[in-house]
C-alpha positions in Angstrom: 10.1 8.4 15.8 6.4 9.0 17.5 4.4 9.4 14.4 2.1 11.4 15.8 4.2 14.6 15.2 2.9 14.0 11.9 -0.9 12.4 11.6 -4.1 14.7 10.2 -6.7 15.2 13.4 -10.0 15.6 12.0 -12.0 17.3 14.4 -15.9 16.7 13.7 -17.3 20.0 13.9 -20.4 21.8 16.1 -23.8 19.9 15.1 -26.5 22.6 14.6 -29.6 20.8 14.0 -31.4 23.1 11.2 -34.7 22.0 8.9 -33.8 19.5 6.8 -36.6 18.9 5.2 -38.1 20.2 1.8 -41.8 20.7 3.6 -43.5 24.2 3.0 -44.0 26.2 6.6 -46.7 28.3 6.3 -46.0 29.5 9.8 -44.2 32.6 9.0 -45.8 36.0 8.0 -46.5 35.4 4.3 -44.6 37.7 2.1 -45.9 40.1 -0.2 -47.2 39.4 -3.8 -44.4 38.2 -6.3 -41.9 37.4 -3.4 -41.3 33.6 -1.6 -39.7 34.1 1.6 -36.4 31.2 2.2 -35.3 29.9 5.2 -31.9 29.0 4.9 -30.7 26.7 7.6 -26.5 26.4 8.0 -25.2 23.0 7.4 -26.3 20.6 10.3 -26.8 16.7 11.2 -23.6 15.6 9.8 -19.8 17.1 10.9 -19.8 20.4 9.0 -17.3 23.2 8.5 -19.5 26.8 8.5 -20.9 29.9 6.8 -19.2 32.6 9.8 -16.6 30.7 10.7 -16.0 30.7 14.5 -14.2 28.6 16.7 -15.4 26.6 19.7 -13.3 27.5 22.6 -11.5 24.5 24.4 -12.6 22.2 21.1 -11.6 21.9 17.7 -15.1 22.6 16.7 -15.8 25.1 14.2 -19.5 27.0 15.3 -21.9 27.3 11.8 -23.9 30.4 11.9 -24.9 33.6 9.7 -23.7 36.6 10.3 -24.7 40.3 9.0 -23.7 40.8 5.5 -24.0 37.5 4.0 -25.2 37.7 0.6 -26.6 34.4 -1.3 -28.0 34.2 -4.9 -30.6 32.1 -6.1 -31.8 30.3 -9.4 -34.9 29.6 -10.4 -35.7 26.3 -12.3 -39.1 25.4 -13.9 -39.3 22.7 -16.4 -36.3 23.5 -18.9 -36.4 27.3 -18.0 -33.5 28.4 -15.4 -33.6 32.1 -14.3 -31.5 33.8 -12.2 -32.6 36.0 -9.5 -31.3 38.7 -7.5 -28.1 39.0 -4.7 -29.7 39.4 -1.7 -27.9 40.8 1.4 -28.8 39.6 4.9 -29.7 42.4 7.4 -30.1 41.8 11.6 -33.7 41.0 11.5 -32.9 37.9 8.6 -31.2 36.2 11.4 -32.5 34.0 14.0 -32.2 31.1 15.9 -28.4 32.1 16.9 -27.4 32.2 14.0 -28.1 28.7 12.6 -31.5 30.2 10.2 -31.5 33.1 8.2 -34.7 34.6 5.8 -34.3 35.7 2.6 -37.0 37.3 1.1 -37.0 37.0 -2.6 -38.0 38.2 -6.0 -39.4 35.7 -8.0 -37.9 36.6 -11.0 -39.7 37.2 -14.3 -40.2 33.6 -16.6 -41.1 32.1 -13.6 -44.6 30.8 -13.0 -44.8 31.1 -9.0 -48.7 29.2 -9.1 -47.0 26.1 -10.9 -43.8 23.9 -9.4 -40.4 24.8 -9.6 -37.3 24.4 -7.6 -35.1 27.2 -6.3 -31.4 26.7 -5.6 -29.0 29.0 -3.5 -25.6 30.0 -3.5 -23.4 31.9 -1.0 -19.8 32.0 -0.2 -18.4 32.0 -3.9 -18.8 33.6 -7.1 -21.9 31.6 -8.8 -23.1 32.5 -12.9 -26.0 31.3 -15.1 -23.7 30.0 -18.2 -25.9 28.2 -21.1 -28.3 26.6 -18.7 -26.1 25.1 -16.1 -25.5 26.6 -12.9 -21.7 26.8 -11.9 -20.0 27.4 -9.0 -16.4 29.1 -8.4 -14.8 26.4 -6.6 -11.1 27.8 -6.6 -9.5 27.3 -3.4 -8.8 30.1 -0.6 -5.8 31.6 0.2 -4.2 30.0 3.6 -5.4 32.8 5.9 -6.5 33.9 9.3 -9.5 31.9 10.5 -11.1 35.0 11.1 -10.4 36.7 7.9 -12.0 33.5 5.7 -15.0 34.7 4.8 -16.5 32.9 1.3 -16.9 29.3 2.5 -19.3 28.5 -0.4 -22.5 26.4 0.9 -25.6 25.5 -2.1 -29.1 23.9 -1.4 -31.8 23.5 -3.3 -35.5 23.3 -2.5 -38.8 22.3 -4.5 -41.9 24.9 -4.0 -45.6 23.5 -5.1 -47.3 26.2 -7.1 -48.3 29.1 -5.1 -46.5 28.6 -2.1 -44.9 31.7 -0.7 -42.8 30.1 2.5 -39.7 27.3 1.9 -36.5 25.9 3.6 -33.4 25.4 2.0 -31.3 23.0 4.3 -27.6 24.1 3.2 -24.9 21.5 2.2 -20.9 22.2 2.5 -19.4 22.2 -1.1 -16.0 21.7 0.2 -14.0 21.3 3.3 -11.5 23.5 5.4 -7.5 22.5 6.2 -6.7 24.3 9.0 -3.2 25.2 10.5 -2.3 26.6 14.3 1.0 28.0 14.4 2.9 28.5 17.2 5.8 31.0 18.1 8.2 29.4 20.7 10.6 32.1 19.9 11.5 35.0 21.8 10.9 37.2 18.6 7.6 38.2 17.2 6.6 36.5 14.0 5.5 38.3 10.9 4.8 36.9 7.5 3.2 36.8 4.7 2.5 33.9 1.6 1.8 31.1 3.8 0.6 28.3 1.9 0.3 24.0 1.6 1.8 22.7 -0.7 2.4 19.3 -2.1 5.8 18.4 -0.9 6.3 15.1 -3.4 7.6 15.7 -7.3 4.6 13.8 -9.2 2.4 13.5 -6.6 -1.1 13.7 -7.1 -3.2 17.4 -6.4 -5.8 16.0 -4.3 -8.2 19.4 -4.9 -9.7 21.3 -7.5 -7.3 24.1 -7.9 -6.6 26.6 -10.5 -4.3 27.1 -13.0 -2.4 29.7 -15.5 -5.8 29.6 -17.7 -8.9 28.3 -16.1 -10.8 28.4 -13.2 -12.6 25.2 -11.7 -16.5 25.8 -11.3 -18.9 23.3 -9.8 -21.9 22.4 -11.7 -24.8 23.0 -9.0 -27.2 20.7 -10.9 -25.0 17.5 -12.7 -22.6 17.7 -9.9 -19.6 17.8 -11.9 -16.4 20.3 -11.8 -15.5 21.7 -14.9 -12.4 24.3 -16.1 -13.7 27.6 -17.4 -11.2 29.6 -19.1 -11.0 32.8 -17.0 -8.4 35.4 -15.7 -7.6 35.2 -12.3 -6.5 37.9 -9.7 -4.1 37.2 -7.0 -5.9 39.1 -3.2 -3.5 41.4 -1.8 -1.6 40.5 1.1 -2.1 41.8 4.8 1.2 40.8 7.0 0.2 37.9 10.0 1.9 38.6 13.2 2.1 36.3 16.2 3.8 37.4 19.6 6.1 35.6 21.2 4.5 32.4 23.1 1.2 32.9 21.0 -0.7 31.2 18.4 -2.8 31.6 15.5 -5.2 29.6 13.2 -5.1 29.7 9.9 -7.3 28.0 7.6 -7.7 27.4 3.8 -11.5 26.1 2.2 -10.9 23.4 -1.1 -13.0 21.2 -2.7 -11.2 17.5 -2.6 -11.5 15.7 -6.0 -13.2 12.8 -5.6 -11.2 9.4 -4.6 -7.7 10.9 -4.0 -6.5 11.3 -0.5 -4.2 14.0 0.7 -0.6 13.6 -0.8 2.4 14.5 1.3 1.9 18.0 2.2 5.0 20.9 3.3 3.9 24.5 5.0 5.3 27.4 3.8 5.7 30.9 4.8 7.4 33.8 3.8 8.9 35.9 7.1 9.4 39.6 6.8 12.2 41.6 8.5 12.1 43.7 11.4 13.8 46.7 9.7 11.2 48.1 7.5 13.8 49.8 5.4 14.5 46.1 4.4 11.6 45.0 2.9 12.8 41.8 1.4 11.1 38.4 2.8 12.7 35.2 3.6 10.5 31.9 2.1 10.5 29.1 4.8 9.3 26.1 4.3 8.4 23.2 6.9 11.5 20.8 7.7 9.2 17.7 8.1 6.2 16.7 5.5 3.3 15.6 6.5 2.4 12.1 5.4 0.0 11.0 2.7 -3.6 10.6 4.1 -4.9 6.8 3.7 -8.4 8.5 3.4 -10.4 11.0 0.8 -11.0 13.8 2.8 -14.7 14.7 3.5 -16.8 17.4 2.7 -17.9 19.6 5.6 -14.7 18.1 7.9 -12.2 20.5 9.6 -8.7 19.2 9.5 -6.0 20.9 11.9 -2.6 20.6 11.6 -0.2 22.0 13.9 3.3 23.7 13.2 6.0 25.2 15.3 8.3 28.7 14.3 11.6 28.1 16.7 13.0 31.3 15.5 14.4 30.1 12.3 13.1 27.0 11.9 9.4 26.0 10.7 8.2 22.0 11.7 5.0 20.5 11.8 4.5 18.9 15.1 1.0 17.6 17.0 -1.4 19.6 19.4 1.4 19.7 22.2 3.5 22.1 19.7 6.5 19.7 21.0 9.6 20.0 18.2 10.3 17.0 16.8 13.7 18.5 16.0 16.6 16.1 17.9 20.6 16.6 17.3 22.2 13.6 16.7 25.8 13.5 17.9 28.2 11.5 15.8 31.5 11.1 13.8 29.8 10.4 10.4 31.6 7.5 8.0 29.0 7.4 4.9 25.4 8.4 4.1 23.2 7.8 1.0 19.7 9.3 0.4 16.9 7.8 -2.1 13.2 8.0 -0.2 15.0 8.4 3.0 18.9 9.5 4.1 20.8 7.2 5.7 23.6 7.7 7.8 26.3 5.5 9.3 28.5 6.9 12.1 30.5 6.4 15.4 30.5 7.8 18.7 34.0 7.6 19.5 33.8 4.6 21.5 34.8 1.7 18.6 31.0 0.9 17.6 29.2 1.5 14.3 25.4 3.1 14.5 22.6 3.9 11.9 20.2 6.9 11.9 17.8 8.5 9.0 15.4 10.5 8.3 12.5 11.1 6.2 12.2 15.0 6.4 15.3 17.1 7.1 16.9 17.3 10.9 14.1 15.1 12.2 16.0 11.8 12.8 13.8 8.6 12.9 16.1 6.4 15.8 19.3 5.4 15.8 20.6 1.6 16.0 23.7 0.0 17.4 25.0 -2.1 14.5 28.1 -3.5 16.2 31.6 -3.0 17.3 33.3 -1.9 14.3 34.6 0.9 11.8 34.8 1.9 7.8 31.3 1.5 7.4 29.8 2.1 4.2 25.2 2.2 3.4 23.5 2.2 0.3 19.4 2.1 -0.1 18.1 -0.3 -2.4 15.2 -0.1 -4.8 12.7 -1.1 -2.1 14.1 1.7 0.1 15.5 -0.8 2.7 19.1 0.3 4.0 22.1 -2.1 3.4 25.6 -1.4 5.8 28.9 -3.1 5.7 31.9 -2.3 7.8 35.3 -3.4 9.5 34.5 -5.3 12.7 37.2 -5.2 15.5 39.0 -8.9 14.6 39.3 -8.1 10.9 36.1 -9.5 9.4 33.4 -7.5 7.2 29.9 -7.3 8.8 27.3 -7.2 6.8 23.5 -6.1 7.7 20.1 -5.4 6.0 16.8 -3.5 6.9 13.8 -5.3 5.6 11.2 -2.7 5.9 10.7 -4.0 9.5 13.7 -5.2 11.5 17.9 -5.6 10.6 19.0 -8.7 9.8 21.7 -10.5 12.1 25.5 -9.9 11.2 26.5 -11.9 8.6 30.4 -12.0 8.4 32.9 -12.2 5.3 36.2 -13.7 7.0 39.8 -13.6 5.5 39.6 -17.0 3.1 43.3 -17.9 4.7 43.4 -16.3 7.9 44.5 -12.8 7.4 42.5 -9.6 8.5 39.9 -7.7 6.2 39.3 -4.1 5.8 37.8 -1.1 3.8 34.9 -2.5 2.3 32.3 -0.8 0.1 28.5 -2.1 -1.2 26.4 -1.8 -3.7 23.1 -3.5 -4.1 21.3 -5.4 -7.0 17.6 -6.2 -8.2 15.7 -8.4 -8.9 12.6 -7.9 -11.5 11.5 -11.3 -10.6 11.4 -11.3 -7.2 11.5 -7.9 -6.1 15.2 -8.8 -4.2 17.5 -6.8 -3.6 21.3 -8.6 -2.8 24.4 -7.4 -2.0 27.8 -6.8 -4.0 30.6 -6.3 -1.8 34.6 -5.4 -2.4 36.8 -5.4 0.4 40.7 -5.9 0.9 41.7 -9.1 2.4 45.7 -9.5 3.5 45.4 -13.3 2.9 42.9 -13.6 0.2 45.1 -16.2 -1.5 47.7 -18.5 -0.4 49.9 -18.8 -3.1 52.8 -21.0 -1.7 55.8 -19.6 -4.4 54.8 -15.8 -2.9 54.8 -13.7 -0.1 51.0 -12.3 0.4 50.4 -8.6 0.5 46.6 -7.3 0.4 44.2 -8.4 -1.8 41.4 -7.1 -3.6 38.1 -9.1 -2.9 34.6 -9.5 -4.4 31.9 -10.5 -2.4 27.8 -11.4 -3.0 25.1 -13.3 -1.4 22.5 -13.6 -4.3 23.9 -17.1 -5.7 25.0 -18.5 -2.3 23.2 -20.6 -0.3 21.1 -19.2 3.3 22.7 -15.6 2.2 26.4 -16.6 3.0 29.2 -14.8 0.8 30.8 -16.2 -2.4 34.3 -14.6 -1.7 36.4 -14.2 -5.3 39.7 -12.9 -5.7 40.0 -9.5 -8.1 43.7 -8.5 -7.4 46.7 -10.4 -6.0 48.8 -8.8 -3.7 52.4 -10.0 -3.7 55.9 -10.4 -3.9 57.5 -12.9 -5.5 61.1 -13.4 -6.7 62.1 -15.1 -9.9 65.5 -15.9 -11.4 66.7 -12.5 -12.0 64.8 -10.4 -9.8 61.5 -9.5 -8.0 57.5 -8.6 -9.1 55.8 -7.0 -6.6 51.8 -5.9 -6.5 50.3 -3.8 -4.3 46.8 -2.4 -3.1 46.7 -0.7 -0.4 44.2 2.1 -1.1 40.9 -0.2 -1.0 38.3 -0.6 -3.5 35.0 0.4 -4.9 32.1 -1.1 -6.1 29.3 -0.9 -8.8 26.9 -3.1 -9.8 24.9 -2.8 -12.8 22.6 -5.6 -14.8 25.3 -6.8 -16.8 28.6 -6.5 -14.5 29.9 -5.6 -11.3 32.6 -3.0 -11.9 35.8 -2.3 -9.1 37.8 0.9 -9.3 41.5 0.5 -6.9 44.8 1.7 -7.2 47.9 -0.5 -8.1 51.2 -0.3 -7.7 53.3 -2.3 -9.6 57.3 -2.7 -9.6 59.5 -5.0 -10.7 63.3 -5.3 -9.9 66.5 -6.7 -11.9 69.8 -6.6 -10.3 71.0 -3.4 -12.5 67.6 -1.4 -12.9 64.3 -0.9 -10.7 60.5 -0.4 -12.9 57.8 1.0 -9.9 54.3 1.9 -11.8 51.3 2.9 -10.7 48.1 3.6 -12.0 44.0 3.7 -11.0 41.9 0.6 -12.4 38.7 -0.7 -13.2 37.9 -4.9 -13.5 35.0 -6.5 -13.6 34.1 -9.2 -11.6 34.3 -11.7 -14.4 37.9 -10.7 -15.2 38.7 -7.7 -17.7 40.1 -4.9 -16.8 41.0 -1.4 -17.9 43.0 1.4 -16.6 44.5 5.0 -16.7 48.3 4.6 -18.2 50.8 3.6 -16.1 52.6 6.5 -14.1 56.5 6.5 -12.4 55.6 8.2 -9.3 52.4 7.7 -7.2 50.3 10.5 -7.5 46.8 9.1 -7.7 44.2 7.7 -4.8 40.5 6.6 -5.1 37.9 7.9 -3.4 34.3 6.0 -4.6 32.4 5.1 -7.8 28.7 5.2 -8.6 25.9 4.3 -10.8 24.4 7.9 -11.1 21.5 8.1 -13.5 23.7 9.1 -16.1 26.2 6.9 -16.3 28.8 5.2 -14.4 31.7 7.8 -13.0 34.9 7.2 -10.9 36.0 9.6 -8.2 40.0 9.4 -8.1 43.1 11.5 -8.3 45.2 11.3 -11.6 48.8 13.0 -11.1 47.8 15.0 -8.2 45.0 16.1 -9.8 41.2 15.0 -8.7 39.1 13.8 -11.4 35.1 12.8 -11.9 35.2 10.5 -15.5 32.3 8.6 -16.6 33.1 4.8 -17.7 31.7 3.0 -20.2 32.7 -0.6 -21.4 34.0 -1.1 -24.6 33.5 -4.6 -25.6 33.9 -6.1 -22.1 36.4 -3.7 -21.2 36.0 -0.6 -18.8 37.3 2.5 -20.1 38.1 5.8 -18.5 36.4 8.6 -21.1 38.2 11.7 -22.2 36.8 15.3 -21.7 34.0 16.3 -21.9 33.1 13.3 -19.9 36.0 13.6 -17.4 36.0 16.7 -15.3 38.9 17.8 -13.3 37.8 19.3 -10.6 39.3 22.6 -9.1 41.4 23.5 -6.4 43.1 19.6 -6.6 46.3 21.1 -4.7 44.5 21.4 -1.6 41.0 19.5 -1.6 39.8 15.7 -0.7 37.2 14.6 -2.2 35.4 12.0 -0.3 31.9 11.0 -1.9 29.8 10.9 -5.1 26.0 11.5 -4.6 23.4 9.3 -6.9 23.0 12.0 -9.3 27.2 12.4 -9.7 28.0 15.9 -7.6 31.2 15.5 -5.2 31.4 16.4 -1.4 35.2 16.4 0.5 36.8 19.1 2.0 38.9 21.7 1.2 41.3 22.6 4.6 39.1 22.1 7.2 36.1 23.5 5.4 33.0 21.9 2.8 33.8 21.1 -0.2 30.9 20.5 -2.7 31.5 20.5 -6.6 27.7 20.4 -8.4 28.4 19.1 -11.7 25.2 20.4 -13.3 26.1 24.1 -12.7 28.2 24.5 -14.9 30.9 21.8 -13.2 30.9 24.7 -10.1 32.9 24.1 -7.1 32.0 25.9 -4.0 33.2 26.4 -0.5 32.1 26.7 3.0 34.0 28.8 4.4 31.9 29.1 7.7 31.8 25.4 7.9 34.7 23.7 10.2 34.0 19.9 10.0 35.2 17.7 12.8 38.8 16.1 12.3 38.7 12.5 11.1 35.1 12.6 9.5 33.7 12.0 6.6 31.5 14.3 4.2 28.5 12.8 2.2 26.1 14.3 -0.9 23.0 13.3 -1.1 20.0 13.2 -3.3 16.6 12.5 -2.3 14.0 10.8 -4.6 11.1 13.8 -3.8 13.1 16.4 -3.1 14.8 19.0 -5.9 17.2 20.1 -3.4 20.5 18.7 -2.9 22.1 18.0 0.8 25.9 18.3 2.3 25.9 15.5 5.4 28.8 16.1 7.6 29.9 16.7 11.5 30.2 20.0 12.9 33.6 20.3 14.4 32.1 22.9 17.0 29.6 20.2 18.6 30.4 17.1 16.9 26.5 17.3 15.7 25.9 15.8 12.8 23.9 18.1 10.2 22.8 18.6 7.1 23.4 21.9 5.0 21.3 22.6 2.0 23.5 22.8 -1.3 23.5 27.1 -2.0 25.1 27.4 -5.7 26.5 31.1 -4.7 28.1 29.1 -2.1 31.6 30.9 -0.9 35.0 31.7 -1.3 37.3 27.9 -1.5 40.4 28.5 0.7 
């Protein structure tokens, strides 16, 4: 993935060379009596954002000039006394120099001894009060606007005046710094909206500007320099509808103050687009599929920083100064996924091999890899948010392969321990708080796991991990026997032939299978079967023992909130939680078992981290949310591809929960955003 979709430019900004000294120039006309006239230069000699904010055409420059209009408000200080004076408004003949200088003639108000020293500071761009002695500044960010609609971008100076001078020049400092945002429409469509805002995209992560909230109002302290919350009510602006024509752009931009020492988090854009029918009045809220990353810098004050973002007709990305979609189908016959930081997905391509993809931001994959010649394949993230992947190779071995943050690992193979075939494997992953490792815990079913010479073999259920074993080879262990075997007056006969599960947790490794047991006498025939749990150290539990076989497994997790077993129970699907009593694994009754509707014709296929089920149902979605009120819902305008697999997932910074599947009409695979309304199940 070329990062640079997603990297802040910051664009160092016109230089307008203005006085920066604190010298008196007696060079002007001098004023009359009880008046100092103030030259106010605009920020210069360092990268500055503006007071009239116009942009540099052909640059990312931002020009600093006054314009007609511009009010500023000065304070008076002398000795312990602070006064403050009048507004004063800015007329054609204030301005000079292009714009850079502008002369304010003002009162000097009463209290103030103009023959003796004092120091006169200035405000403009932002509400500024005198509030017991100190001051303050309204440093509440902007609304995300038109560039040419921001008008408060609060500047302060300060100057010191000997006694009776009539003449000074305030050299103007930036008290913030301006995120800026060109948006492109590639559609055919014009673009109108309204609401667009930044926001942090991360739960927990850390505001990175003074900001507002239900009660106060941040205010900068012009003389201590510190930022204090004033309890005040605030009033939202109206809003005026952006529109952008097809093929066109336009630049928005938003003025903040950055809190010291915190760089930019993790950022999403957002915009809210409003119908063409204006008896329809009802807006849409889009957000940005793709974040953009954490800054590894504070940002500065007086700094520009663009962003770029893309409106494809229905879809809103950030993307770099090219306005090139980072958007890219994937094609692909999914097996598995699993999301934590990132979602991970493992899939074919109809041609025998197993690949990887992810991605950190919805529909924006990161690269795929070519893991091997193989099928089954199953991926789980681990608490370093490295990507773990087993699967069936074409000569009936597991293949097993790790991400390390920086490369895969080569395969390591788990082989039949007396030359049989292996198939259907699953993983889950430990950790270590020691050293930070993460190691893998692998079940699998193996035709010749034992070698029992008084019995014929059928498959085995096997138990696999690499944390105790030397160089990272497997420790294989046998968890069910297979077989057939025939005593004096009859036959016992084993079977498990629906593969396994796994779960690992700090005290056990769990397995959930089916079994099928019968046993024959020459006058009578016992067939049982069941769904089980056992632990990798040997004790097992079970649902009761059934005369027809009505039951299959479909996957078990660790979800948060307990441990909880996906499987049919007498045609029935079921998600039960499982808790160990003793040292035995036991399936709980309601209300911590939850049949889930529409058994007679749905499949489930996969539990997500936090416990909510994905399958289908026909040939459409299935998705059961087990936090809304145990609610299953349908996708009826979903047709997934024959012989594919569907996957929930969770991510770690993201509220939202996601459907991974294959479209059956372009074998794409996608990702559909849980909707609780959902639809009809057929």
């Amino acid at each position: 993935m070329n990062n640079r979709f997603f990297l802040w430019v910051v664009s160092a900004l016109l230089l307008l060379v203005g006085c920066t000294n604190d010298e008196i120039v007696n060079e002007q006309q001098a004023p009359e009596e009880g008046k100092i006239t103030l030259t106010a230069s605009v920020p210069g000699e360092t990268a500055q954002t503006r007071l009239s904010l116009t942009k540099e055409t052909g640059t990312k420059n931002i020009v600093v000039t006054w314009r007609v209009g511009d009010q500023a408000k000065f304070f008076f200080k002398q000795n312990s006394t602070i006064v403050e004076g009048a507004l004063v408004e800015l007329t054609t003949d204030d301005i000079t120099n292009e714009g850079k200088e502008a002369d304010f003639n003002v009162d000097i108000p009463e209290g103030i001894d103009g023959q003796n020293p004092y120091t006169v500071y200035m405000t403009h761009g932002a509400e500024s009060k005198l509030v017991e002695g100190q001051i303050l500044i309204n440093v509440t960010p902007s609304w995300l606007m038109p560039m040419a609609d921001l008008h408060d971008v609060p500047v302060a100076g300060s100057v010191e005046i000997t006694g009776g001078a009539l003449i000074g020049d305030i050299p103007l400092q930036h008290l913030g710094t301006l995120q800026c945002v060109t948006i492109q429409n590639s559609s055919a469509e014009e673009l109108s909206f309204i609401y667009p805002s930044i926001y942090l995209s991360d739960w927990g992560a850390d505001q990175y500007y003074y900001d507002k909230d239900y009660y106060s109002v941040p205010y900068y302290n012009l003389i201590d320099g510190e930022v204090e919350n004033i309890e005040e009510e605030y009033f939202l602006p109206d809003e005026t509808p952006i529109t952008v024509a097809p093929n066109e752009t336009v630049l928005l931009a938003q003025w903040i103050k950055p809190l010291p020492g915190i760089p930019a988090s993790k950022i999403r854009l957002a915009i809210a687009t409003l119908p063409d029918n204006p008896d329809y009045p009802d807006y849409m809220e889009v957000s940005s599929q793709n974040r953009k990353p954490a800054r590894n810098s504070v940002m500065q004050t007086g700094r520009a920083y663009h962003l770029y973002a893309l409106w494809d007709g229905s879809t809103l990305c950030f993307t770099d100064d090219t306005f090139t979609s980072p958007l890219s189908p994937l094609v692909g016959d999914l097996m598995h996924a699993d999301g934590k930081d990132v979602i991970a997905v493992v899939y074919s391509k109809s041609d025998g091999k197993v690949y990887y993809n992810s991605m950190q931001d919805i529909d924006i994959w990161l690269g795929e890899t070519l893991l091997g010649t193989g099928a089954e394949a199953r991926v789980v993230i681990d608490e370093n948010d490295h990507p773990h992947v087993v699967f069936t190779t074409a000569d009936g071995k597991i293949a097993y392969r790790k991400h390390n943050g920086t490369a895969w690992s080569n395969p390591i193979y788990i082989e039949s321990k007396f030359g049989g075939s292996c198939s259907k494997p699953d993983i889950d992953v430990d950790y270590s708080y020691e050293d930070y490792s993460c190691c893998a815990h692998i079940t699998y079913t193996d035709t010749k796991g034992e070698n029992y010479n008084h019995h014929t073999n059928y498959p085995d259920i096997m138990y696999a991990e690499n944390r105790t074993s030397n160089g990272g080879a497997f420790e294989r262990n046998l968890i069910y026997d297979g077989c057939y075997e025939i005593d004096g007056e009859g036959s016992i006969l084993w079977r498990y032939d629906k593969g396994s599960f796994i779960v690992w947790t700090t005290t056990e490794k769990y397995i959930l299978t089916h079994q099928y047991y019968q046993h024959i006498w020459p006058d009578n025939q016992n067939d049982q079967y069941r769904v089980v749990i056992k632990t990798a150290s040997g004790t097992e539990g079970g649902k009761e023992y059934t005369s027809t076989d009505r039951h299959d497994v479909f996957d078990f997790k660790d979800t948060g909130y307990g441990l909880y077993a996906l499987y049919k129970y007498n045609d029935v699907n079921y998600r039960t939680n499982i808790i160990v009593s003793g040292d035995t694994p036991e399936f709980r009754d309601w209300p911590y078992t939850h049949d889930l509707p529409y058994s007679d014709n749905t499949v489930p296929h996969n539990l997500s981290r936090s416990g909510d089920v994905a399958g289908l149902v026909g040939s459409d979605i299935y998705y059961w949310f087990w936090l809304l009120g145990h609610q299953g819902t349908g996708y009826p305008d979903v047709m997934v591809k024959d012989n594919t697999r569907v996957a929930p997932v969770d991510k770690y910074d993201d509220p939202s929960s996601y459907i991974i599947y294959t479209d059956g009409s372009d074998s794409r695979i996608k990702v559909l955003s849980f909707q609780p309304e959902g639809g009809p199940l057929t």
